[in-house]
TORGUKOL-721331 format. One record per residue: x, y, z of N, C-alpha, C, O, CB in turn. Coordinates in steps of 0.02 Angstrom, whole numbers, padded with zeros to 5 digits. Glycine has a CB too. Layout:
N
[[X, Y, Z], [X, Y, Z], [X, Y, Z], [X, Y, Z], [X, Y, Z]]
...
% end
This chain:
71
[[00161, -00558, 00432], [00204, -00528, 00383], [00171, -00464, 00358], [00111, -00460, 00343], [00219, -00577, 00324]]
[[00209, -00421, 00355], [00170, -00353, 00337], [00160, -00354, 00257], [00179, -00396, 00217], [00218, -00279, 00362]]
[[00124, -00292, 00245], [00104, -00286, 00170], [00109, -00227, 00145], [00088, -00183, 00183], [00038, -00304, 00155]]
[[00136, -00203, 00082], [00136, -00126, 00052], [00104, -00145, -00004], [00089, -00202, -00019], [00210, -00082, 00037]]
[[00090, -00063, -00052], [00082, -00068, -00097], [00149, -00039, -00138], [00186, 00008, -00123], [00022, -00048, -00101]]
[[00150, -00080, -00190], [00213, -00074, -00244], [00174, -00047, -00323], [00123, -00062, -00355], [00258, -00168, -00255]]
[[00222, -00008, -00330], [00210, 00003, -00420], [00262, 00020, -00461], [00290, 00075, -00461], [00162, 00060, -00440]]
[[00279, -00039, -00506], [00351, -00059, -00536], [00411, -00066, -00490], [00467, -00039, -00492], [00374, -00008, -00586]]
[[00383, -00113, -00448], [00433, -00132, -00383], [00462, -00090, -00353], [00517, -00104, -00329], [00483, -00170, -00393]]
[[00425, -00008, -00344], [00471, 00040, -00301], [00389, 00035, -00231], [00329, 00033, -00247], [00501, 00148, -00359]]
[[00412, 00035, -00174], [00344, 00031, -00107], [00325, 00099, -00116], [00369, 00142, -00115], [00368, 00014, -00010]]
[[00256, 00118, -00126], [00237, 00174, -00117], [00176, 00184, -00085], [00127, 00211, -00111], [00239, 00199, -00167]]
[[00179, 00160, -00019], [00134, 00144, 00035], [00170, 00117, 00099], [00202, 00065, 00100], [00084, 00093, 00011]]
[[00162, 00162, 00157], [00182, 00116, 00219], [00150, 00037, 00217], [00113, 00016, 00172], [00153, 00155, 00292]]
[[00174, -00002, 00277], [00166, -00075, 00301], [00125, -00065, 00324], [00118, -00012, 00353], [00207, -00112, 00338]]
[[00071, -00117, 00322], [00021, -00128, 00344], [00012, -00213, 00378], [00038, -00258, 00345], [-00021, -00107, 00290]]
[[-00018, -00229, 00433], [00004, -00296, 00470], [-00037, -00342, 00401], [-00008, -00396, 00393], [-00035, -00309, 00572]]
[[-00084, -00334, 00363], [-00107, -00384, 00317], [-00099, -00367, 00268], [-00074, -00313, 00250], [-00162, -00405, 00319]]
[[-00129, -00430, 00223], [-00148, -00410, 00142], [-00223, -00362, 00135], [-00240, -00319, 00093], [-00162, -00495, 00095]]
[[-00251, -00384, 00184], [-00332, -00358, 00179], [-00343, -00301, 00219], [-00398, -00278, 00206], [-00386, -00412, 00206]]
[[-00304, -00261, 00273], [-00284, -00189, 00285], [-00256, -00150, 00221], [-00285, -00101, 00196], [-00229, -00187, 00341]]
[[-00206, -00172, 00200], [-00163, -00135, 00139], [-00214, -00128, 00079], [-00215, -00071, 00055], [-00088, -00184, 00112]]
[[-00245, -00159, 00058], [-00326, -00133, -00009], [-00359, -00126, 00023], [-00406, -00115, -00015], [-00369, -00178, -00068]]
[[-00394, -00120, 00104], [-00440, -00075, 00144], [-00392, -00003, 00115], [-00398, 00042, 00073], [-00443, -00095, 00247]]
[[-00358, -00021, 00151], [-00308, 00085, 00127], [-00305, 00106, 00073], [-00316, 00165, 00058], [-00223, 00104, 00134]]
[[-00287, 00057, 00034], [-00282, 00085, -00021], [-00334, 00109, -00072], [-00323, 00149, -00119], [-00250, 00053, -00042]]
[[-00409, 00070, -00052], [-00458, 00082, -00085], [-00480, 00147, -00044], [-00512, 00187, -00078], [-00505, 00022, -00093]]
[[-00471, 00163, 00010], [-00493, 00237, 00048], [-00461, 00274, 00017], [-00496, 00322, 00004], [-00480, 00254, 00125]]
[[-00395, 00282, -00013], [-00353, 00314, -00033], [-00375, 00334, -00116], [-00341, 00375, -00147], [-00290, 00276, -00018]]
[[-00423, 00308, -00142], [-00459, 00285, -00204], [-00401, 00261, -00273], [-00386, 00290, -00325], [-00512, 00355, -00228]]
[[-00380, 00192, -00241], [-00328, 00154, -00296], [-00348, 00109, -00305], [-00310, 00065, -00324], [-00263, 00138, -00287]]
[[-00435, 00090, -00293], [-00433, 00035, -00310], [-00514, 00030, -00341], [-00563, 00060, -00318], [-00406, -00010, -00250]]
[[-00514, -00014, -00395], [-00596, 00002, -00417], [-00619, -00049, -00418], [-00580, -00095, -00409], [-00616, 00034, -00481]]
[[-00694, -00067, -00431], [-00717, -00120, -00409], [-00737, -00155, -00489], [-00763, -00115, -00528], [-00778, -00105, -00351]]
[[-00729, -00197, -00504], [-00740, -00240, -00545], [-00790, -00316, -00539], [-00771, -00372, -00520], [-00679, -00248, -00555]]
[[-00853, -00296, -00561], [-00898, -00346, -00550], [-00904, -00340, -00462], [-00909, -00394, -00434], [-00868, -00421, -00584]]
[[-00904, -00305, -00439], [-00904, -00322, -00346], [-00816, -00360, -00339], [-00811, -00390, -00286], [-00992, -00407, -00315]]
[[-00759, -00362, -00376], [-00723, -00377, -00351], [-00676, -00307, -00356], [-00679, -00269, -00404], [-00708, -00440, -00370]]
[[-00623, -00297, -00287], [-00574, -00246, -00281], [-00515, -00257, -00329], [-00485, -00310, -00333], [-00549, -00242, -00211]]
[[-00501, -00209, -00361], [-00432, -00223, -00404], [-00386, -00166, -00400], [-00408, -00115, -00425], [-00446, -00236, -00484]]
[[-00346, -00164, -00383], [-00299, -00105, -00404], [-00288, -00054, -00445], [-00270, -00083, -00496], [-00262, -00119, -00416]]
[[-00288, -00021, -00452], [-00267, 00042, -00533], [-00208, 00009, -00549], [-00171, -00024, -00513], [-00244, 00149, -00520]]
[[-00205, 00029, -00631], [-00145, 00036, -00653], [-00103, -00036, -00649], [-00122, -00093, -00665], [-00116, 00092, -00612]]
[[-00039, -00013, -00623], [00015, -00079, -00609], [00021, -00087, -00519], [00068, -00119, -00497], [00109, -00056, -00650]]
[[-00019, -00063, -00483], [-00008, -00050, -00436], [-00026, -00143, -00389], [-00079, -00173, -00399], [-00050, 00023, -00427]]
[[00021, -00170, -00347], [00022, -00236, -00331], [00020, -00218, -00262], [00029, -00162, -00238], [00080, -00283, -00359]]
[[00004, -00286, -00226], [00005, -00279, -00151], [00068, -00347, -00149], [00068, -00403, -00175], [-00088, -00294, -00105]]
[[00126, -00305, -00098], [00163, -00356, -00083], [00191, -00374, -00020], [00171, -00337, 00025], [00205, -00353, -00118]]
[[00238, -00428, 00002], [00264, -00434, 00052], [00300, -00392, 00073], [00345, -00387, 00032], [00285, -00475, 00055]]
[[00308, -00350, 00123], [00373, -00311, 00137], [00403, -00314, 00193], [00385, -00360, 00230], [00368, -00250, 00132]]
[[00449, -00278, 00213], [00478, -00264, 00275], [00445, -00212, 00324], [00435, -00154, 00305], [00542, -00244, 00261]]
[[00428, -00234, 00386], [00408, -00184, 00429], [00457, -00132, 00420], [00517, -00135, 00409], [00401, -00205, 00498]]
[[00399, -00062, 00432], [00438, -00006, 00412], [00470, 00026, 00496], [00430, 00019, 00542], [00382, 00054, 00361]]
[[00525, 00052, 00510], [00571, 00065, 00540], [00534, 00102, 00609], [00556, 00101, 00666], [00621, 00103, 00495]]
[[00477, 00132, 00587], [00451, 00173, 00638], [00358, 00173, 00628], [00327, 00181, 00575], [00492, 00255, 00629]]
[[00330, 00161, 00699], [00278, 00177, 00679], [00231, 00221, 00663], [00233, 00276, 00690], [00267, 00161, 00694]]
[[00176, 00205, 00611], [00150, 00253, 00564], [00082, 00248, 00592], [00061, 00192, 00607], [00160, 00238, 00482]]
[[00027, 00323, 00605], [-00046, 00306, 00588], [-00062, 00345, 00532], [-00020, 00375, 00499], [-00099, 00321, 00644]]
[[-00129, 00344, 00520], [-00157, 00333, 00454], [-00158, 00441, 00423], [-00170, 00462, 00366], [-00259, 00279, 00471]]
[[-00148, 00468, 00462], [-00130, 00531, 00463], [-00065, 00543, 00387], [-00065, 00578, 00337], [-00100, 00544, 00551]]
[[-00019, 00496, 00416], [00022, 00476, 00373], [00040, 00452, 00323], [00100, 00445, 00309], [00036, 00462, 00383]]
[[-00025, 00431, 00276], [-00049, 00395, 00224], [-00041, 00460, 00182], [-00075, 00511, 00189], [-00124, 00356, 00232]]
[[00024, 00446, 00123], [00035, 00503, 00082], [00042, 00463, 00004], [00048, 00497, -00047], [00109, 00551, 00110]]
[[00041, 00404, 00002], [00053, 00351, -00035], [00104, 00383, -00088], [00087, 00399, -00145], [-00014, 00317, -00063]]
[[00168, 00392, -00062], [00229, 00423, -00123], [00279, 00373, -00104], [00289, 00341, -00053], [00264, 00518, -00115]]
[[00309, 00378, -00169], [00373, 00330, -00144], [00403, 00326, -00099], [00410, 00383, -00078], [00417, 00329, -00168]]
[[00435, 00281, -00059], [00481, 00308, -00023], [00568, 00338, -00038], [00607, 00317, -00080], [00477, 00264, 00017]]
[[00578, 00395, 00019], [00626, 00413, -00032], [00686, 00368, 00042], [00671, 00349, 00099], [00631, 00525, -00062]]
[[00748, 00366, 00008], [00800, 00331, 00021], [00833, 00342, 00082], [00860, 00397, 00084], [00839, 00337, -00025]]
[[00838, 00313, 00125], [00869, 00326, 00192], [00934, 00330, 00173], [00960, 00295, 00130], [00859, 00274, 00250]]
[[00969, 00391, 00217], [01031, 00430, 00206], [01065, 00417, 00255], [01120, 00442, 00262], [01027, 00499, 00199]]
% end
């Protein structure tokens, strides 16, 4: 099952095949800080289940903005 990151339930991160790829990225991306040696997120920012995204993405592509709405 793939994984994004969400903040106030809008995805603002491509799919990633895990939970533990998606906070690898996102902590490269620097969203995530370490607390006691543990990883936590900024902010409201959650890791969730999602839908594979429509086309595939590499890491070039890592812009972490919302996505905007297919037309």
């Amino acid at each position: 099952m793939p994984y994004a990151v969400f903040k106030d339930g809008e995805k603002v991160s491509r799919a990633f095949s895990t939970r533990n790829e998606t906070l690898q990225k996102a902590d490269e991306a620097g969203l995530v800080e370490h607390d006691g040696g543990q990883p936590v997120l900024e902010d409201e920012l959650k890791i969730e289940p999602c839908a594979p995204d429509p086309e595939p993405h590499d890491d070039a592509e890592l812009d972490w903005m919302p996505e905007k709405p297919v037309s």
